[in-house]
N, C-alpha and C positions, 0 to 999 in steps of 0.2 A: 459528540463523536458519532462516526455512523460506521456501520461495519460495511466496507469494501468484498473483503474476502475471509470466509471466515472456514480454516485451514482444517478445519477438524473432519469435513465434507470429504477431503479429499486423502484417496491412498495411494501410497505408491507400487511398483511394480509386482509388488507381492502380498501385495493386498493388506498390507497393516495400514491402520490409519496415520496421517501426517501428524508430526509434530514441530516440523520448521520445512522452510523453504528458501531457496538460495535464487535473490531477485536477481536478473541478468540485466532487465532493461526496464526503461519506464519511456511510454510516449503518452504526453498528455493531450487536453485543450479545454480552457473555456469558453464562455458565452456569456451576454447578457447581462454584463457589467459586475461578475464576479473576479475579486482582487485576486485571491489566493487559495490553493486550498493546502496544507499540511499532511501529510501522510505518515503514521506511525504505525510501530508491532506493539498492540496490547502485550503489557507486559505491565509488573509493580511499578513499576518507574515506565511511564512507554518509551520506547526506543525510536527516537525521530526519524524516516527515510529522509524529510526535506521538505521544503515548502516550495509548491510549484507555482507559478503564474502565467501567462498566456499561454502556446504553444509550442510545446516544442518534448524533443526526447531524449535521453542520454542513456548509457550503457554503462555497466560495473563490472569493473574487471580488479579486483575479485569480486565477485557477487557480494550482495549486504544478503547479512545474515544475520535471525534474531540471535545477541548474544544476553542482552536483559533476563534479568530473573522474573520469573514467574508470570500469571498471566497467561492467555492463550495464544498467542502469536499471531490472530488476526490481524486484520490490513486495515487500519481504522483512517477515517480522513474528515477535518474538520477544515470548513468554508470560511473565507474571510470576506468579508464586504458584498454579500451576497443581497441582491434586488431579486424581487418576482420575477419569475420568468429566468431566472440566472440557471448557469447546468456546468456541467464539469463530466468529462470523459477523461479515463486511465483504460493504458492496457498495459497487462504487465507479463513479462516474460520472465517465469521463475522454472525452478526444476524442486520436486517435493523430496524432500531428507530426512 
């Protein structure tokens, strides 16, 4: 797994540090003859966001939110079928909570 986002970096409006985040959107893309990539919140158990594949984005209404125990709720993301030269772009539109 490789860490995306890793949520402890970031405070919110009052300056405590984050300890979850309410994802709104996800646009992805890859490259270079990678299958898929997975996208989880570090947690005991990680808690799946989904497996993406080519391009494209969708929106959560309600937000995903880590509800998993324990862990640090980073944004971890593991490649599938991944050749040299392969790459993968996420942007992710959340709000910190």
């Amino acid at each position: 797994d490789e860490s995306l986002l890793d949520i402890s970096t970031l405070t919110n409006v009052n300056g405590a540090i984050c300890t979850n985040i309410a994802i709104e959107s996800i646009s992805w893309s890859m490259s270079g003859g990678l299958d898929a990539v997975r996208l989880e919140f570090d947690a005991t158990t990680d808690q799946s966001l989904g497996t993406f594949a080519d391009t494209n984005s969708a929106k959560y209404d309600p937000p995903i939110i880590k509800s998993a125990a324990g862990g640090t709720g980073d944004i971890l993301a593991t490649s599938f079928g991944a050749a040299a030269g392969a790459a993968f772009r996420f942007e992710l539109c959340f709000r910190v909570i």
